[in-house]
Structure formats: C-alpha cells, structure tokens
N, C-alpha and C positions, 0 to 999 in steps of 0.2 A: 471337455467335461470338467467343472471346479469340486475339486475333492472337498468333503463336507465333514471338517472334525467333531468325531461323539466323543464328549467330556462328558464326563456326570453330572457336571454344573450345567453344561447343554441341554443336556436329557430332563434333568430337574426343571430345566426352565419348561420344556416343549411339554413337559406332563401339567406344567399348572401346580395350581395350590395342591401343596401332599404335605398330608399330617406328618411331621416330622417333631424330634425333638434332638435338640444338638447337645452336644458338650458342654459348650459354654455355656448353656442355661442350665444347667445342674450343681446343687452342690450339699456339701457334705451332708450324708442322711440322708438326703430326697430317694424315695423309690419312684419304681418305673413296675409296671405290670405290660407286659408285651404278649399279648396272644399271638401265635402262627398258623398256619395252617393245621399243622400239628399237634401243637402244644403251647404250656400258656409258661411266661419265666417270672420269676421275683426278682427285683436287680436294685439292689442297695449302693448306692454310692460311696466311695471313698473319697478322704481327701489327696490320695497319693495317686490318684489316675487310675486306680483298682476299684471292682467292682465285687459285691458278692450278688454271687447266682444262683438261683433254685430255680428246680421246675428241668421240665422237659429233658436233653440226652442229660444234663448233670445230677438228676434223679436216677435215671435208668441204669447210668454208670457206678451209683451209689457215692455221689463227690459232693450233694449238696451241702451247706453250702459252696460253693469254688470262689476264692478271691482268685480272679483273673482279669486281667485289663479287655477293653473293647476294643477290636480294630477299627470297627467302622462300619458301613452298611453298603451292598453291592445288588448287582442284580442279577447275580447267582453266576458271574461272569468273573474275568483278573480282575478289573477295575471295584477298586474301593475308595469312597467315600468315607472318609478319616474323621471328619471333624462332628459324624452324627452318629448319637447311640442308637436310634431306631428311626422306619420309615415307613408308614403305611406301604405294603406293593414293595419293599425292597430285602433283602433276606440277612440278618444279622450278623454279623462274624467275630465271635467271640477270639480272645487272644493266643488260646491253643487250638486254631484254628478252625475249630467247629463252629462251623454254617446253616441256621437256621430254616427252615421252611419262608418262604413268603411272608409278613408280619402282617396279620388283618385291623389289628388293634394297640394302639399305646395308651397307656394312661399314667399320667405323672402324679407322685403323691407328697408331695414338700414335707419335711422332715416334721413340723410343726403338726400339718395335720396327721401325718403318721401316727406322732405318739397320742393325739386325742382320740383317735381312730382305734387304738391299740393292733397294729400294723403286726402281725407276725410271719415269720417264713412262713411256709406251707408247701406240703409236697404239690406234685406237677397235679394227683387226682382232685385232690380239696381247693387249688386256683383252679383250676378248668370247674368245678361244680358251682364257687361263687363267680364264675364269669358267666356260665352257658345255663346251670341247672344242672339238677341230674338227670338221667334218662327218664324218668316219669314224668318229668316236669316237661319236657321236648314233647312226650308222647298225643 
C-alpha cells in the first residue's frame, strides 16, 4: 500500500477553486470582512505583519480593536496554512491563538475604496446586520 501525503497545499489542490485571499496580496489599509459561521471580523491591515481586529471573540472579550498578527488558516486541525489570511471552508487562527469557526465569506476592501466607502470599525452586531440583515429583514 503507497502512503499518501496530506499537505494543505495537497488538500487545497483536491478541493479546487476556494475563495481565498493570501498575504501577499494585501497591503497597508486594505480591509477584509470575514463572515464565519459564527461571527462576522473587521481586519485592518498593517504594514508591520499586524493586523487590527474587530468583531466576533475580540468584541465578546471587550479587546476590539486587537493589533495582533495572523497565523494563517487551517482546518480546524495542527496543520496551518501560513501564507493565507482567510479561506472560504477553512477556520482562521488568529496570533494569540484563537481559532475561528469555519469562514463562509471574505470580502476585501483596498484601502482606496475604504476611505470613499467611509469604512469604519463596527462591533460584531452592526457587521453581521450589514452582512445578513436584521432579524426582520430574514423573517
């Protein structure tokens, strides 16, 4: 029987196209809006590998914003995937190690359209109401 190594780069290939967004295509100011199953994050870019975060456990904790780096993205397993900040289907790991739900949605917003946009933080309830609605609006 020939043993069959599972890398993430493996696994990424056998899943196909998956919305991702890496590192390297980020840069200083661009945001990210990351819905999980969960909960939705705000994730401001830095230029020093640091991130600020809002939304979802760094609300609940009362730390929004947190500048804290990103590890990478996993699938809810040891193995992480270093070089991407988010991935449709895979679960976020923040740098003080809190691990996200499964990521349903990314969306990237470049610094430029941010400020025409007038882009602000917002706690985890008011991004989840401009992503999903509010309960009435579901009903």
């Amino acid at each position: 029987m020939i043993a069959c190594a599972r890398t993430v780069n493996a696994m990424l290939d056998q899943v196909g196209r998956i919305d991702l967004v890496r590192k390297a295509d980020l840069r200083k100011g661009d945001r990210l809006l990351v819905s999980t199953e969960n909960s939705v994050y705000s994730i401001r870019v830095h230029e020093d590998a640091t991130y600020s975060i809002s939304g979802g456990w760094f609300d609940h904790q009362g730390l929004s914003p947190a500048r804290i780096p990103i590890a990478g993205c996993t699938w809810g397993g040891s193995v992480i995937k270093c070089d991407i900040v988010a991935a449709c289907g895979l679960r976020l790991e923040f740098g003080n190690r809190v691990v996200t739900s499964p990521i349903r949605e990314v969306r990237v917003v470049r610094e430029s359209e941010a400020e025409h946009l007038g882009f602000a933080p917002l706690d985890s309830a008011a991004l989840f109401r401009a992503c999903y609605g509010s309960e009435s609006d579901r009903s």
